[in-house]
C-alpha positions as CSV (number, residue, x, y, z in Angstrom):
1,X,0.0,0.0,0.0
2,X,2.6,2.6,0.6
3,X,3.8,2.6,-3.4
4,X,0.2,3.6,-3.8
5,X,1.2,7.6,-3.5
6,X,4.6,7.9,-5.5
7,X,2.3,5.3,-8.2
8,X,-0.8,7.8,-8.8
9,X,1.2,11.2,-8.0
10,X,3.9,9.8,-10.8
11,X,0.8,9.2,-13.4
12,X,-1.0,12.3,-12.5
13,X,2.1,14.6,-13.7
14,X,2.5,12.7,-16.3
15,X,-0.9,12.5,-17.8
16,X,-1.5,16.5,-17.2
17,X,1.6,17.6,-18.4
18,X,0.9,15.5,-21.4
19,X,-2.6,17.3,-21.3
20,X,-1.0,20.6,-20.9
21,X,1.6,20.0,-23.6
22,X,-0.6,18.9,-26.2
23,X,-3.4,21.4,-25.9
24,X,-0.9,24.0,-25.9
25,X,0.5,22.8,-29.2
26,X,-3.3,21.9,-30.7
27,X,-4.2,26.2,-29.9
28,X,-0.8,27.3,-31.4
29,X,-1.1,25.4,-34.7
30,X,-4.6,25.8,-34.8
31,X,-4.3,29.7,-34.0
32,X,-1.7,29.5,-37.4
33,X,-3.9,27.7,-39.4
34,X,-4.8,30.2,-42.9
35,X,-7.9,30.5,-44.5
36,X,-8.3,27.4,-46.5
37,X,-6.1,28.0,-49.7
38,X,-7.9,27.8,-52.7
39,X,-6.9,27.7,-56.5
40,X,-8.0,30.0,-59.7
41,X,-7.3,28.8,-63.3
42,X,-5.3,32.0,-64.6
43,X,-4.4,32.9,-68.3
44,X,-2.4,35.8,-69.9
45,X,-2.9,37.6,-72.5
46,X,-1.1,40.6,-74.2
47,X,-3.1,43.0,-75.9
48,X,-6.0,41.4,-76.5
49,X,-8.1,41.7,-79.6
50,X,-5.7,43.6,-81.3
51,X,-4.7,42.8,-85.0
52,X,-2.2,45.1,-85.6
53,X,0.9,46.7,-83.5
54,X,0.2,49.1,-80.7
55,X,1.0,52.2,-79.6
56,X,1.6,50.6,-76.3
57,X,1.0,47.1,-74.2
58,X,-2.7,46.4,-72.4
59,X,-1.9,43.3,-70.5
60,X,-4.8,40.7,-69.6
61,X,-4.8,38.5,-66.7
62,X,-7.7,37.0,-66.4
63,X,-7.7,34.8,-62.8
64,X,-10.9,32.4,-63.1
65,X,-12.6,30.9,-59.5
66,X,-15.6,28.7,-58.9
67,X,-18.1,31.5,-59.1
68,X,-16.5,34.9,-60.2
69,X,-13.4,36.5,-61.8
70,X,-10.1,38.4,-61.1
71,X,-9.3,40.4,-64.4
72,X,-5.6,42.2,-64.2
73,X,-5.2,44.4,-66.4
74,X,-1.5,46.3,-66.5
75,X,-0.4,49.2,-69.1
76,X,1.7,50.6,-70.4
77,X,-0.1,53.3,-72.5
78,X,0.2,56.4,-70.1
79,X,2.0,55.9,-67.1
80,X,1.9,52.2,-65.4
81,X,-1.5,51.5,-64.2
82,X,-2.9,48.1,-62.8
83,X,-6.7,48.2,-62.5
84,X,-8.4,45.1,-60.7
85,X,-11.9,44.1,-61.6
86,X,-14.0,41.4,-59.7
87,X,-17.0,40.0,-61.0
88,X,-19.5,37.9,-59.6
89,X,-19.6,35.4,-62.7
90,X,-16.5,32.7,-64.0
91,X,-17.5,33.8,-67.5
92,X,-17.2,37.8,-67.8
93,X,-14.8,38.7,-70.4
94,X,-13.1,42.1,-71.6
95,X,-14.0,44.1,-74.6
96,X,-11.5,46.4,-76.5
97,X,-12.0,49.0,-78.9
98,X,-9.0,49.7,-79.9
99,X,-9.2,52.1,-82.6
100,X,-10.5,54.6,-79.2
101,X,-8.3,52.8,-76.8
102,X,-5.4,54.5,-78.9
103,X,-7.0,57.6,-79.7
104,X,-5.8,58.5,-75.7
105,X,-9.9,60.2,-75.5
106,X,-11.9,57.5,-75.3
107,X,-14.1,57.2,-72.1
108,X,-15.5,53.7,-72.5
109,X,-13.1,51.9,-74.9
110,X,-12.2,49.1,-72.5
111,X,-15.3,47.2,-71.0
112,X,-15.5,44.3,-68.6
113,X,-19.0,42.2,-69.6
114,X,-21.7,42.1,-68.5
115,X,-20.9,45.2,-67.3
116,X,-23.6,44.4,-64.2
117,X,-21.4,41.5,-63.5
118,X,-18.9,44.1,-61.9
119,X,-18.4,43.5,-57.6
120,X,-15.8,45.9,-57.5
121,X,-12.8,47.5,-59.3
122,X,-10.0,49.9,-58.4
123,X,-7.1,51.6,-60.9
124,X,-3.5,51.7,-59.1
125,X,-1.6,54.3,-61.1
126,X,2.2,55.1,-60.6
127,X,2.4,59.0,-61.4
128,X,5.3,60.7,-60.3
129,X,8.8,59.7,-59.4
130,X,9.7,63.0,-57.0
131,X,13.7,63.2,-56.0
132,X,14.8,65.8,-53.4
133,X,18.5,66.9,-52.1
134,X,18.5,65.7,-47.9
135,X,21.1,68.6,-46.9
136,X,20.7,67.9,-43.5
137,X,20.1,64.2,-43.8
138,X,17.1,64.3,-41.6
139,X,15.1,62.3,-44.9
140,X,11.8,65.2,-44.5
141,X,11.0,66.2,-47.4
142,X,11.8,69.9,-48.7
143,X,9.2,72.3,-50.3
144,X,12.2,72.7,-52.9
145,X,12.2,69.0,-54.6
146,X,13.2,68.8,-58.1
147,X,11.1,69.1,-61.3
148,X,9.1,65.9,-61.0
149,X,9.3,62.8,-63.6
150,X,6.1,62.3,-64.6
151,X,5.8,59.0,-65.4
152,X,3.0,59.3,-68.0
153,X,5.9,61.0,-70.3
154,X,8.6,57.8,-70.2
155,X,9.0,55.7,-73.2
156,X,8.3,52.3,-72.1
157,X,9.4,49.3,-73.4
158,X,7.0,46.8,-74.5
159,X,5.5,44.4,-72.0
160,X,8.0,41.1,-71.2
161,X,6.1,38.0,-70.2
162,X,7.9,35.5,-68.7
163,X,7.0,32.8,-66.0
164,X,3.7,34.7,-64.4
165,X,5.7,37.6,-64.4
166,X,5.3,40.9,-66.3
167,X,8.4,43.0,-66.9
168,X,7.9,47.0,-68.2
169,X,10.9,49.3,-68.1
170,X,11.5,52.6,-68.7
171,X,14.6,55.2,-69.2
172,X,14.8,58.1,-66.8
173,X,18.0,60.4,-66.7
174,X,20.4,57.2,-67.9
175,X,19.1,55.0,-65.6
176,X,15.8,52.8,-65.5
177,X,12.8,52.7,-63.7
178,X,10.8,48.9,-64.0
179,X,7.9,47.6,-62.6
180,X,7.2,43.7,-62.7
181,X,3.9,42.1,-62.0
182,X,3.5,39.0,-60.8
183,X,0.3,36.9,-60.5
184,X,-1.0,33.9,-58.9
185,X,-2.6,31.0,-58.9
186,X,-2.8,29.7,-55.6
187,X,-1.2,30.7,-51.9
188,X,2.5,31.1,-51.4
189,X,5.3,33.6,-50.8
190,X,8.1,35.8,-52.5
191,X,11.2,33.9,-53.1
192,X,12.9,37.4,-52.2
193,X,12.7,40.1,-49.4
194,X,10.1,41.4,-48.3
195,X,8.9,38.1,-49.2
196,X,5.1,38.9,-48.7
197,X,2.6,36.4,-48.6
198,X,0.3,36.3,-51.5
199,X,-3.2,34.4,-52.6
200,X,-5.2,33.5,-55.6
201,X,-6.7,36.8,-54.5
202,X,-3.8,38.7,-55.3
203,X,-1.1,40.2,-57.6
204,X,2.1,41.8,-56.5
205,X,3.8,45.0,-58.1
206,X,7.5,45.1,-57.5
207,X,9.1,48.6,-58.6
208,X,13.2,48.9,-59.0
209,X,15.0,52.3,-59.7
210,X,18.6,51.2,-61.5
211,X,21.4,53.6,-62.9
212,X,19.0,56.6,-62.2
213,X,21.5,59.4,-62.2
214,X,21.0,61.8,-58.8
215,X,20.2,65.2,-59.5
216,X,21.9,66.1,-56.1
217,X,25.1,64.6,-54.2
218,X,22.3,63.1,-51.1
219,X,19.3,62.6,-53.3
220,X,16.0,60.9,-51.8
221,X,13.0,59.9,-54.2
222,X,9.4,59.5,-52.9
223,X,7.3,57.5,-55.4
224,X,3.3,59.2,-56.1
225,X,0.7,56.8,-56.7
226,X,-2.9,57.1,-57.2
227,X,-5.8,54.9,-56.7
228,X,-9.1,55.1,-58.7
229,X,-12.0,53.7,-57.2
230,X,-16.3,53.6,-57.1
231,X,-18.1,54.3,-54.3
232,X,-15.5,52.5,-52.3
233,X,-12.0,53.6,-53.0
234,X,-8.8,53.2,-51.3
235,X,-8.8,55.9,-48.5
236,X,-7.3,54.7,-45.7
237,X,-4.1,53.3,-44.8
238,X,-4.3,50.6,-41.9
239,X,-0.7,49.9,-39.9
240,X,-0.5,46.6,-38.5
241,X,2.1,44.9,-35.7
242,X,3.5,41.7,-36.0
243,X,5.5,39.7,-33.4
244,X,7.4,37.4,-36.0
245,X,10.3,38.9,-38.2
246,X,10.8,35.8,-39.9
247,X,10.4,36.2,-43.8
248,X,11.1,40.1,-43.3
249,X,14.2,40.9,-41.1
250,X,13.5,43.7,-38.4
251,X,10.4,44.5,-39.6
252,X,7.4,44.2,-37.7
253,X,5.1,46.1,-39.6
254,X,3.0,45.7,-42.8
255,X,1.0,48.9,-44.4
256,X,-2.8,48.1,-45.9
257,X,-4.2,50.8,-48.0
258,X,-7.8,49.7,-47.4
259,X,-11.5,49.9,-49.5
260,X,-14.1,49.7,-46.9
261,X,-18.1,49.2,-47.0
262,X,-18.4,49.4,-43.5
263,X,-16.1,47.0,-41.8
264,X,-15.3,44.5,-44.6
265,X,-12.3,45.0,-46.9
266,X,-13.6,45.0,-50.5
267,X,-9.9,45.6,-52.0
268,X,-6.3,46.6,-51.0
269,X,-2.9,47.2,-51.5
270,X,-0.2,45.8,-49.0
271,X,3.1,46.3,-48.3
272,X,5.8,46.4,-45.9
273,X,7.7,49.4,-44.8
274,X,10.9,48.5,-46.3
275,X,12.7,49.0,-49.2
276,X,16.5,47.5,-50.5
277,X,19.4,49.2,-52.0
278,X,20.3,45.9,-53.8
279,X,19.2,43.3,-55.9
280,X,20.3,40.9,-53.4
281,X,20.2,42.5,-50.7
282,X,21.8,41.9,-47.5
283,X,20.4,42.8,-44.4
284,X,22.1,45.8,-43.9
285,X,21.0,47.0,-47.6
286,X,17.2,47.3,-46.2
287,X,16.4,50.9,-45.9
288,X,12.7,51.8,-43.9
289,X,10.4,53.4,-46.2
290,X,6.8,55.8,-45.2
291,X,4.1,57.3,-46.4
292,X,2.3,59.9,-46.3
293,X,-2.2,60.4,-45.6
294,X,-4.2,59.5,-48.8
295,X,-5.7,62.5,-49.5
296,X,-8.8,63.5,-52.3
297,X,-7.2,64.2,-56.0
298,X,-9.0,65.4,-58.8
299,X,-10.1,62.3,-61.0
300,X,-9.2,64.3,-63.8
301,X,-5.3,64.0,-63.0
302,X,-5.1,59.8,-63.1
303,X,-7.4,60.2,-66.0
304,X,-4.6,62.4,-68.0
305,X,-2.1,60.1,-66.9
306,X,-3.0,57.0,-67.4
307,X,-5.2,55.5,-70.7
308,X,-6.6,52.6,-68.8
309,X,-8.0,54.5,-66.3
310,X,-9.6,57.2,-68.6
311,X,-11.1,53.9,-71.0
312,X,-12.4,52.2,-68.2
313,X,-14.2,54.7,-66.2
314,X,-17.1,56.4,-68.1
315,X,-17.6,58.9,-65.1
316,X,-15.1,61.0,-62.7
317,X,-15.0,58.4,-60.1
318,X,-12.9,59.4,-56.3
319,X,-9.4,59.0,-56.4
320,X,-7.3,59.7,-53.7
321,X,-3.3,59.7,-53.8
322,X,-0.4,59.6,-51.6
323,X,3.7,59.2,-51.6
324,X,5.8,56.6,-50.6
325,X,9.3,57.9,-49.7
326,X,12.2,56.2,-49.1
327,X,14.8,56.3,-46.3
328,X,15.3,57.7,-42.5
329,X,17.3,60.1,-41.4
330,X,21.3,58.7,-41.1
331,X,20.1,56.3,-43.9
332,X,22.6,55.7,-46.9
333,X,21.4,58.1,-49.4
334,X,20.3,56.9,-53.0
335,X,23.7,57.8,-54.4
336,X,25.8,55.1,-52.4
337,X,24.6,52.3,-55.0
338,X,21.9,54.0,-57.5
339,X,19.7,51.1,-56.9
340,X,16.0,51.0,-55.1
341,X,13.2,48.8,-54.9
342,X,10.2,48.3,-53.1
343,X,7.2,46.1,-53.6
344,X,3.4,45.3,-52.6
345,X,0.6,43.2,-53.2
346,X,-3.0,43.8,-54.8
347,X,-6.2,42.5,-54.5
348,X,-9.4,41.5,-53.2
349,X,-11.1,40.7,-50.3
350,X,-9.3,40.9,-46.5
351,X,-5.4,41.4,-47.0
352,X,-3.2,38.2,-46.2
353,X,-2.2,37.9,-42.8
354,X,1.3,36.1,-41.6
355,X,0.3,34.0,-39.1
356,X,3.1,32.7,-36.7
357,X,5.4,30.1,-38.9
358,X,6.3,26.4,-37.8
359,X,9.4,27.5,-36.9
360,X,7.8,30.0,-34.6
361,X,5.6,27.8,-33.3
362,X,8.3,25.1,-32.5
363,X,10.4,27.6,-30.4
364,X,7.0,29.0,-28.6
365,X,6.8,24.9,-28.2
366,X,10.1,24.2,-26.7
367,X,9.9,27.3,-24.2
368,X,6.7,26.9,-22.5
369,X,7.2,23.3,-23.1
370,X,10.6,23.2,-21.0
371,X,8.7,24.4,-17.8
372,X,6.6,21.5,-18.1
373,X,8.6,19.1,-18.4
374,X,10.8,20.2,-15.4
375,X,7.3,20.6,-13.3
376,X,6.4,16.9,-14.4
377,X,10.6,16.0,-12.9
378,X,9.9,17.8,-10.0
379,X,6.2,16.4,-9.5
380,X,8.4,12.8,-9.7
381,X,11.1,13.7,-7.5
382,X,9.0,15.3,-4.5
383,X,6.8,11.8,-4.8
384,X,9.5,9.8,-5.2
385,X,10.6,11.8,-1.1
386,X,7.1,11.1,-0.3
387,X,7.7,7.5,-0.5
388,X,11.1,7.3,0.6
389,X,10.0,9.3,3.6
390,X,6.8,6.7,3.8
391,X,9.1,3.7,4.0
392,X,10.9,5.1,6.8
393,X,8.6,5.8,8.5
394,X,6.7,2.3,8.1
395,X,10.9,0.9,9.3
């Protein structure tokens, strides 16, 4: 009878801290666990119903799910412009005119059918490149910047297609300026930093400034985008905290410039607050990047900018713009290695959210896990002195 204590104290440790262990696990994977990835069939195609050469690119990426549609459609005509339209059907097409489309004045030339099909849409439309001399090196931005590029004057080259990637560049003062788009057809990550996750929901915009020559000896460049939208444009931006670095070193933060009807996200653009001063960038080339409010723009301005925008949109519809500059104060400057890129995501529906990764997970594991198992030793060892101290004194 007296091995009766050390017996049931021994199994009770054992079978709670198994209990403990393996609830705590079941929560942290759980808690991890994404929306359940799905798959669209997506197809490219460049210009399409066009017989003859163009005055510039109209790419068509047309991202097919069960019941509705992703069309991409990025251009070249103007300066860059992605606009994202979501219908509620798997069938809705696009419809070109292109005789208009080229004409530069032609509300209505590009059409998404049936038109009623139409959930939601939004043009994303790179304006200005803006470059400014940081005397002081405090990276705030002087009243006195530099006679703007306006990207709706570059020659751009023709539209590259390669691997679900779409390469334009353009030549600004020697250099380049290039924007790829990549799109999607199920979850997954970029295979370089900032590495943001993406979904079938999704498309991501990377931008790269290479060879540029500065206009100053400590030149910084801000980047001006606009956004066209319906009733619902993008009019906010949303900062949210992470506790996991993993896939973006020393950055906790990603940036969601949000379309809202009420509390739901209808569309976005994501990004991290980081830019790189290489194209393979170490650690130490990742420079912090911000941005400034979104604030109302005439519609008139990313209509005279971009084509796409000014086909698709038959009315002035809101549009709201801000700037993305890059660098902090004590930051390299743009000169030390004439190179800059930055990128972000597009698309539909709530933003992706890292969760915590399995690597994460395992070390949250092993450290609360530790304590457990030393409780479950100790639980042992004071039983195993209960029943030494028993026997002696039964002696």
């Amino acid at each position: 009878m007296a091995d009766r204590p050390t017996v049931y104290c021994g199994r009770y440790c054992f079978y709670k801290t198994i209990l403990w262990t393996s609830s705590l696990l079941f929560l942290c994977f759980d808690s991890n666990g994404a929306a359940e990835s799905f798959t669209r069939n997506v197809t490219a195609q460049l210009n399409p119903g066009s017989h003859g050469t163009t005055r510039g690119d109209l790419l068509h990426i047309r991202a097919v799910g069960g019941n509705d549609t992703l069309h991409f459609l990025f251009c070249s005509q103007g300066a860059p412009t992605l606009l994202l339209v979501h219908t509620n059907t798997s069938t809705s097409t696009v419809s070109v005119n292109w005789t208009q489309f080229e004409s530069l004045n032609a509300s209505g030339s590009f059409k998404v059918e049936p038109e009623n099909s139409v959930l939601y849409s939004c043009g994303l439309v790179f304006s200005r490149l803006l470059e400014y001399d940081d005397v002081n090196n405090t990276a705030q931005v002087t009243p006195d910047l530099f006679p703007p590029y306006d990207l709706s004057n570059v020659s751009w080259s023709r539209i590259s297609l390669s691997d679900m990637t779409a390469l334009l560049c353009g030549e600004i003062n020697n250099g380049s300026l290039c924007v790829q788009l990549s799109y999607f057809q199920t979850e997954g990550r970029g295979q370089n930093w900032p590495r943001l996750l993406h979904t079938a929901n999704t498309s991501q915009l990377a931008m790269w400034l290479d060879g540029v020559l500065p206009r100053a000896p400590r030149s910084r460049f801000l980047l001006e985008l606009q956004a066209v939208g319906g009733q619902q444009p993008l009019s906010q931006v949303e900062v949210e905290r992470s506790i996991d670095d993993e896939f973006t070193p020393s950055i906790f933060k990603v940036a969601q410039w949000v379309s809202k009807e009420d509390k739901d996200v209808l569309g976005f653009v994501q990004w991290k607050p980081v830019a790189y001063r290489h194209t393979s960038p170490a650690l130490e080339d990742a420079t912090p990047c911000r941005h400034s409010d979104p604030e109302r723009q005439s519609a008139e301005a990313a209509e005279s900018s971009s084509s796409l925008i000014q086909a698709f949109y038959t009315e002035n519809e809101a549009t709201y713009g801000l700037n993305v500059s890059f660098g902090l104060a004590g930051d390299p400057f743009y000169n030390s290695t004439l190179y800059l890129s930055w990128t972000m995501l597009v698309g539909v529906g709530p933003p992706p959210s890292d969760g915590l990764s399995p690597l994460v997970l395992a070390i949250v594991a092993v450290g609360l896990g530790a304590p457990l198992v030393l409780l479950l030793v100790g639980g042992i060892s004071v039983c195993l002195r209960k029943k030494i101290s028993i026997k002696d004194s039964v002696r």
